[in-house]
N, C-alpha and C positions, 0 to 999 in steps of 0.2 A: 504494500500500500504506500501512497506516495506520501511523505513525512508530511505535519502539518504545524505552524507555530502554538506554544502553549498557551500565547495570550495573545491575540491581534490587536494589543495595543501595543506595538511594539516600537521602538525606537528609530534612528535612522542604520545607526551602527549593526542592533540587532537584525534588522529587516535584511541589510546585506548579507552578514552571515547567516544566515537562511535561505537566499536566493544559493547565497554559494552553496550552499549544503547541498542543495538539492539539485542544484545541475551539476556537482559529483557526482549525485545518483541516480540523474538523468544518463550519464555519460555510460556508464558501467555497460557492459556490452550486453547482459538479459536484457535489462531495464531498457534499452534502446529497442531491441528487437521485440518487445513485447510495445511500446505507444506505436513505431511502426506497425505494426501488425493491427493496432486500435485502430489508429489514423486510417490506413488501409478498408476496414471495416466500416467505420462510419461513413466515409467518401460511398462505398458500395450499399450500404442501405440507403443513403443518399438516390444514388444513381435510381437504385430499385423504387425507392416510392416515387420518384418524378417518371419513373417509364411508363410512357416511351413521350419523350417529347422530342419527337424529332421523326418525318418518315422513316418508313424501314420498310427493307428489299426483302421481296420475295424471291429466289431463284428457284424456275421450273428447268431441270435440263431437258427438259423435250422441246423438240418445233413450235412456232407459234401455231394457233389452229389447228390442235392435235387435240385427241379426249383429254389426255391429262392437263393439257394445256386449257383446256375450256375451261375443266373441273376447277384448275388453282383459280381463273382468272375471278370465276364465279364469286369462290371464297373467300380471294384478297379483297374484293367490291365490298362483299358485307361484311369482313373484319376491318374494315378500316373504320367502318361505323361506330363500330363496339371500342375500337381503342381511340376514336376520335385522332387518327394521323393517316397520312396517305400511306397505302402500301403499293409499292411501285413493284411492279414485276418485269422479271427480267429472264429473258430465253435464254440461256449459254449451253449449246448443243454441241455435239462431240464424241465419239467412243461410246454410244448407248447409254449416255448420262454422266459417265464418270467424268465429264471436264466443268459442268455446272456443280458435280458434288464435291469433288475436289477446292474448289473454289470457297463453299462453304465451312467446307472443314480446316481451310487457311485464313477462315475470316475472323477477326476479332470477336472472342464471347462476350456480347454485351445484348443478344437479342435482335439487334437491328438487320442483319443477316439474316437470314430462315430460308428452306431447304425444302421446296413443295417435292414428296416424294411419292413414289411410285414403286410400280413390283421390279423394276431393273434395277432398283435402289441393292435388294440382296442379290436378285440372280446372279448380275453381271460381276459383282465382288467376288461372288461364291464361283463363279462358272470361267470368269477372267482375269482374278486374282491380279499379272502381270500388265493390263491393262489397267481395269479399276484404278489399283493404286491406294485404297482407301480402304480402312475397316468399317462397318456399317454400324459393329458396337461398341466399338472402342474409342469412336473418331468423334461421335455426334452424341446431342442432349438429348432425346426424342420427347415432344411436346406434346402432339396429340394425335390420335389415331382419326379418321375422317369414317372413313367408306368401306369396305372392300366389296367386290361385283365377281363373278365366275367368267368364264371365256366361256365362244361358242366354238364349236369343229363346223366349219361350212363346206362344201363339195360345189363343182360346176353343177348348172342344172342337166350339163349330157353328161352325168358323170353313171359309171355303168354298176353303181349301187347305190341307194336310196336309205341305208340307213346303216347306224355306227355298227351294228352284227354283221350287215351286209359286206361292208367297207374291210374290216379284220380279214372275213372269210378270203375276198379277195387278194388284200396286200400281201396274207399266210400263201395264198396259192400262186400269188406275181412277187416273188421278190427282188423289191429296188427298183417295180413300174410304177409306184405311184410317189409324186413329188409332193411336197410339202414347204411353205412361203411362211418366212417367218421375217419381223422387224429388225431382226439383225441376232449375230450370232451371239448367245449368252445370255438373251432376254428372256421373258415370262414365256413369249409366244415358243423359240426355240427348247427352251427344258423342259414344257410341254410336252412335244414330241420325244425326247429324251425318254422322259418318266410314262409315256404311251409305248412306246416301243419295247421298252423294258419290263413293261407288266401285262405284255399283249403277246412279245415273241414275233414282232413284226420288223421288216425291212422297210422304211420306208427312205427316202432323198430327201437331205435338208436342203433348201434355198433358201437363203440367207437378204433379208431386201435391208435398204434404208429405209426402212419406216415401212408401217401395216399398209398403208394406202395402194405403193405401185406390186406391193405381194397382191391386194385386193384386185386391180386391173387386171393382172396376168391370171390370176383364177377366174375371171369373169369370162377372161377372155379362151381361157383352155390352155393354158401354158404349162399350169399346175393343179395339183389334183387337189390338195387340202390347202387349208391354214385355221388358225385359232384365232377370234381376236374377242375385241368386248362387245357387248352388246351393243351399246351405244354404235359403234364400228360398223357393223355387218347387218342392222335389221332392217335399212333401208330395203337390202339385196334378196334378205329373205323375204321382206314381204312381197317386193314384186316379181317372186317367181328367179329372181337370172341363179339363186345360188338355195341351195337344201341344207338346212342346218341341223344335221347327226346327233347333238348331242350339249347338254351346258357341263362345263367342267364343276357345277359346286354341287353342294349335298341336297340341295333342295332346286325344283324344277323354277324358271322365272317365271313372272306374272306375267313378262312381256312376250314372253313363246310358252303358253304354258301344255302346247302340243311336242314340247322338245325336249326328250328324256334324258336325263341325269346320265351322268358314263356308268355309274352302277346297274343303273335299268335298263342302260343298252349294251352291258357285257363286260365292261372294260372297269373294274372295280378296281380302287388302290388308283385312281390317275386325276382325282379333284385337283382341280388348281386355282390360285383365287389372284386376281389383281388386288392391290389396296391403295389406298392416298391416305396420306397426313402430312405432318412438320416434324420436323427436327430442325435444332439448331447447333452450333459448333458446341463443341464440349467443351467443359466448364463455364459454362454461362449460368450465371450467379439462378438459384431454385427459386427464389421471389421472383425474378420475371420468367421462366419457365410456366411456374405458376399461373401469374396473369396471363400469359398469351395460353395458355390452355384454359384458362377462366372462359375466355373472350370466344374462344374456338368454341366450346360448350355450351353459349350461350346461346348463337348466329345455328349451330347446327339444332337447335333446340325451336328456333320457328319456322313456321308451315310452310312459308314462301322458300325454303332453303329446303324442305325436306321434299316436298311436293317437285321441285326439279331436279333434285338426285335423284330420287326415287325413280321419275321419270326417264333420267337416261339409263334405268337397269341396274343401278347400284343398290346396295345394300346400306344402309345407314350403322354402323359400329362406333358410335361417339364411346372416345375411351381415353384417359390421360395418360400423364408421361408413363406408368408402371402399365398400364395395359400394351402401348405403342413396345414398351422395351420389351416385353415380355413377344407381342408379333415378330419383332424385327427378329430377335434370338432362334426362335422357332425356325421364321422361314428361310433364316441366311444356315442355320444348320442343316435344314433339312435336303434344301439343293445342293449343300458341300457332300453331305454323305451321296446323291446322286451321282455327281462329279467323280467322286473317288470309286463308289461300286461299277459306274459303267464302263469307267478306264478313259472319261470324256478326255479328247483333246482338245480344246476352241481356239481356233484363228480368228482373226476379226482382219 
């Protein structure tokens, strides 16, 4: 405890020798290293009750006009409401995400940074380590969990089976004739097929696209036989007929095809896969604003007008804080690693 005079009527003589006393015992090297470490603290709960006064960046590493892209821009619109500051979004594309996550994981923890993530967020760590660059648990704060939605398997409409039993029977009796379009090598859509192959005993052809879209063309077009993508993606095609959609990857049929069987009802059990969205921010960024900006996420995903349009694109609503988020990311960044290492994957990009 810091010395105190015995009587504060003290003299001019006495008053000095008590200033001196005490900045000896300011000096002493604990004593220093401990008001540093005070000082330090008060400055950061400081910081933490005025956050956030100042905009702050969102980074999406997907394309602009992409699902994931939509979904952030959606949520930075009505979180900037709730935190009363502009959140500015920002596209940094590259390497299937890893050059916008990267970026965050080199940004200063203070909150104003944030990290709109997606399901490449683990695969591409898990699947392309030497790429990536980045740990997905070791690197980042994770704030809040948003969404997660299933993929759909879609087929041409001359495609010469009609459904996901159909589809097996054939790639078992053609091995290495049917092609498969995916966003790029390492992503959600590619370990898809990975973990379909491997729990099916099927050959099938990876091709590898930048981005779902021009995989989408060359299926339309007959280029390619499959691909996976999100609902939101693919229902324009199924509903007008050009494309048959086999099967949804999650454990429950969607509202939005609810004629489109599950992969366990259509044979292929053990191969759910699920897209997700939330935030993370850089690690160590102090748990009071963690806190708030998962407050604020909570909130926004809490009224109709927010839920009523997710909903709508096919997603699943999973509003969950930072220990729900950590506990997703742990799960799905392991559970692709063991894929990785059981199938002997090798991934070029």
């Amino acid at each position: 405890m810091l010395p105190t005079p015995a009587d504060s009527r003290l003299g001019v003589h006495e008053a000095a020798m008590w200033v001196q006393y005490n900045l000896g015992w300011l000096k002493t090297p604990p004593n220093m290293r401990f008001f540093s470490a005070l000082i330090t603290a008060l400055v950061a709960t400081s910081a933490c009750a005025q956050f956030p006064d100042r905009p702050i960046k969102l980074i999406v590493p997907f394309a602009a006009g992409a699902g994931t892209d939509a979904v952030a821009r959606f949520v930075a619109q009505k979180l900037e409401v709730e935190v009363k500051q502009p959140i500015v979004v920002e596209n940094r594309v590259g390497a299937s995400g890893a050059i916008g996550t990267q970026a965050v994981a080199a940004a200063p923890a203070d909150g104003y940074t944030l990290l709109f993530i997606a399901s490449p967020f683990t695969t591409v760590a898990a699947a392309t380590p030497q790429i990536a660059n980045y740990d997905p648990v070791k690197q980042f704060a994770p704030v809040a969990l948003i969404a997660t939605g299933p993929l759909v398997w879609i087929t041409g409409e001359k495609a010469p089976f009609a459904s996901m039993r159909e589809m097996i029977t054939f790639a078992k009796a053609n091995p290495g004739k049917l092609s498969y379009g995916s966003a790029g090598a390492g992503g959600v859509n590619h370990l898809a097929l990975e973990l379909f192959k491997a729990k099916t005993g099927t050959d099938i052809l990876h091709v590898p696209y930048k981005g779902i879209a021009p995989a989408t063309t060359d299926l339309l077009g007959g280029s390619i036989s499959l691909l996976t993508g999100t609902i939101p993606a693919v229902l324009q095609h199924v509903k007008s007929g050009k494309a048959r959609a086999l099967a949804v990857t999650g454990d429950k049929r969607s509202a939005l095809l609810p004629d489109v069987p599950t992969m366990k009802e259509a044979g292929a059990n053990g191969t759910e896969v699920y897209n997700y969205w939330g935030i993370v921010a850089p690690q160590g960024t102090p748990a009071p604003i963690v806190a708030r900006l998962n407050t604020e996420v909570q909130k926004l995903l809490a009224q109709k007008e927010v839920q009523e349009r997710l909903t709508g694109d096919g997603v699943e609503l999973t509003p969950g804080g930072p220990d729900r988020l950590t506990s997703f990311i742990n799960s799905d960044f392991n559970g692709w690693k063991k894929l990785v290492i059981d199938a002997k994957l090798k991934i070029e990009q």
